[in-house]
C-alpha positions as CSV (number, residue, x, y, z in Angstrom):
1,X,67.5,159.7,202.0
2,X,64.1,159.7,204.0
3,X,61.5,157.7,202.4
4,X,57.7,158.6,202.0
5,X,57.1,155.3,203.5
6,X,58.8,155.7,206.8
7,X,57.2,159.2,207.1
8,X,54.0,158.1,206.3
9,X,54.0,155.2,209.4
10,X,54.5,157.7,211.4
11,X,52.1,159.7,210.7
12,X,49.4,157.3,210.3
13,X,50.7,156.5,213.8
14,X,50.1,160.0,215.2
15,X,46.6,160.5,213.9
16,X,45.0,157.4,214.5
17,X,42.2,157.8,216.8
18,X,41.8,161.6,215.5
19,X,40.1,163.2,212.9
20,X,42.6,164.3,211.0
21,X,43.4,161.9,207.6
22,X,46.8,161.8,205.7
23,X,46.2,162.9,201.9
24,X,49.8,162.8,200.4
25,X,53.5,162.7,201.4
26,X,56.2,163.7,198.7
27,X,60.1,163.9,199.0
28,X,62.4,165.2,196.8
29,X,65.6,164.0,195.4
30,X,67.0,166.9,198.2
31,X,65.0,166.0,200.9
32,X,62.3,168.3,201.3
33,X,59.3,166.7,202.4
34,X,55.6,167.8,202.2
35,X,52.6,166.0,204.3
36,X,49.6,166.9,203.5
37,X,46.8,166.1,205.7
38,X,43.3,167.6,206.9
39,X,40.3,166.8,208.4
40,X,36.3,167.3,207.7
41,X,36.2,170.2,210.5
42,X,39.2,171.8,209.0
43,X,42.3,172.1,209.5
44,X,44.3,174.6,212.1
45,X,47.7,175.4,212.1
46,X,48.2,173.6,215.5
47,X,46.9,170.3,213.7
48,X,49.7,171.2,211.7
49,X,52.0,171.8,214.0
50,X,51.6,168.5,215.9
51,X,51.9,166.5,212.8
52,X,55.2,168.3,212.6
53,X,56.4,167.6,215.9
54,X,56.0,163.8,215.6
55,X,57.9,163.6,212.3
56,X,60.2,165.7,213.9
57,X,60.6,163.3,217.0
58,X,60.8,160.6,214.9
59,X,64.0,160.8,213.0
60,X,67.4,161.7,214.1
61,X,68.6,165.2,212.3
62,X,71.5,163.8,212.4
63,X,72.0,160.6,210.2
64,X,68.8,161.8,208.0
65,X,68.7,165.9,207.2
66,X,65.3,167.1,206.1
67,X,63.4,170.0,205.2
68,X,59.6,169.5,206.0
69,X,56.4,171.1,205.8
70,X,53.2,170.2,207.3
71,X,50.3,171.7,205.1
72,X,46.4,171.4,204.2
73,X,45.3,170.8,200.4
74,X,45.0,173.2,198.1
75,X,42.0,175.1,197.7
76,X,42.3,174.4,193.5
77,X,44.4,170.9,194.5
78,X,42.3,167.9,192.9
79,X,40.4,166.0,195.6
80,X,42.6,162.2,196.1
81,X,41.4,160.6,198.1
82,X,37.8,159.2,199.4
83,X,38.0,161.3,203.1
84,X,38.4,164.4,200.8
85,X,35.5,163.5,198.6
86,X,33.1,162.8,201.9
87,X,34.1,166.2,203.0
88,X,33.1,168.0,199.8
89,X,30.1,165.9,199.8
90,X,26.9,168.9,199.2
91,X,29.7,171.3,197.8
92,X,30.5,172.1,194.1
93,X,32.7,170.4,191.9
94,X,34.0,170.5,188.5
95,X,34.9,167.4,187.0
96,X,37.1,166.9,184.3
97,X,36.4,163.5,183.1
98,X,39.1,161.0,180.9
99,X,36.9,161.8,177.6
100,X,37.7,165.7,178.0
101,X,34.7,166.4,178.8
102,X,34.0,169.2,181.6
103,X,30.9,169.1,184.1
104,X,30.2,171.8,187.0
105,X,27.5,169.9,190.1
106,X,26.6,169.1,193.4
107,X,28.5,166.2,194.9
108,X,26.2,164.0,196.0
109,X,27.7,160.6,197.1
110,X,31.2,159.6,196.9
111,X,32.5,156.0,197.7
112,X,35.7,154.1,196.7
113,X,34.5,153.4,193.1
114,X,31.9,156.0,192.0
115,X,30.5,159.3,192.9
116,X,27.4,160.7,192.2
117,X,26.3,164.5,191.5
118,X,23.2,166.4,190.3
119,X,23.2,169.5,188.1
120,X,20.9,172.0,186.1
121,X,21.1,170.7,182.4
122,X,19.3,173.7,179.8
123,X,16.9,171.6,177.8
124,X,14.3,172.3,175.8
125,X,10.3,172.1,176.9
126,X,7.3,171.5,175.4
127,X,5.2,174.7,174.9
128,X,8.4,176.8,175.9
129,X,10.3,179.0,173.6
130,X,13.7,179.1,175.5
131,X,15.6,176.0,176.9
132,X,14.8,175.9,180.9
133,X,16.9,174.6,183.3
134,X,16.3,170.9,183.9
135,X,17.5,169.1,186.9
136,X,20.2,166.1,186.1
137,X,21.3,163.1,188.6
138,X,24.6,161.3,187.2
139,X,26.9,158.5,189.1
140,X,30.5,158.5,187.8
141,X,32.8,155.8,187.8
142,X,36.0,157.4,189.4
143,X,38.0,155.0,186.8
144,X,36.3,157.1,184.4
145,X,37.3,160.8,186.1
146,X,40.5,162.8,185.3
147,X,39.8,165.1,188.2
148,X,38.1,166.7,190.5
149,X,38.1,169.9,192.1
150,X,36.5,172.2,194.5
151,X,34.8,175.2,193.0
152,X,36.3,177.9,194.9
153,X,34.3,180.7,193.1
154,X,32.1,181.6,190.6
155,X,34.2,183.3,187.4
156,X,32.8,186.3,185.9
């Protein structure tokens, strides 16, 4: 059986020096393998197709027989890793945090432990009968975040 490990050396191999990052690498019990990489440009199919060709190259067919696909994230995939988060950095997010609690903002910073993001909080204002939107700053603690997402669109 082909190991994520062995797939993964090689493709660290192949893109170093590029653009392009490696996000995630599954097998399954039958062999099928997934890479998943991208990079902050985007990703094109020929990016794809290279990565394929070097884990292609790399293992003989015929002592290790493997079905594999080369493919970007998700658009609604949960962002894992910190290239990801750099790359979503001014775009927004929603956050599911380990309390169950829910937040829709602005990524703002992201590094290896914390990211930070600003939102409009509805509070209420002196001398103003409604609530008005208030602008919010917050740094998470990634330790302290489920997951977090793109927003890909706004629901109606």
């Amino acid at each position: 059986m082909i190991s994520a490990s062995s797939i993964a050396q090689v493709v660290e191999k192949f893109i170093a020096g590029s653009d392009l990052f490696l996000v995630d690498i599954t097998v399954s019990p039958f062999n099928d393998v997934e890479v998943v990489v991208d990079k902050p440009s985007g990703l094109t199919v020929e990016d794809c197709a290279d990565v394929s060709r070097a884990v292609e190259a790399a293992f003989d067919r015929d002592k290790e027989d493997f079905a594999l696909t080369v493919a970007s994230p998700g658009l609604g995939e949960p962002l894992k890793i910190l290239p990801q988060y750099r790359k979503a950095l001014g775009k927004e997010v929603e956050i599911l945090l380990k309390s169950g609690a829910k937040l829709t903002a602005t990524l703002t910073e992201a590094t290896t432990e914390k990211i930070a993001v600003e939102y409009a909080k509805m509070e209420a204002v002196e001398g103003k009968k409604r609530k008005q939107p208030v602008a919010c700053a917050q740094a998470l603690q990634l330790a302290d975040v489920k997951w977090v997402k793109l927003v890909v669109g706004k629901k109606c």
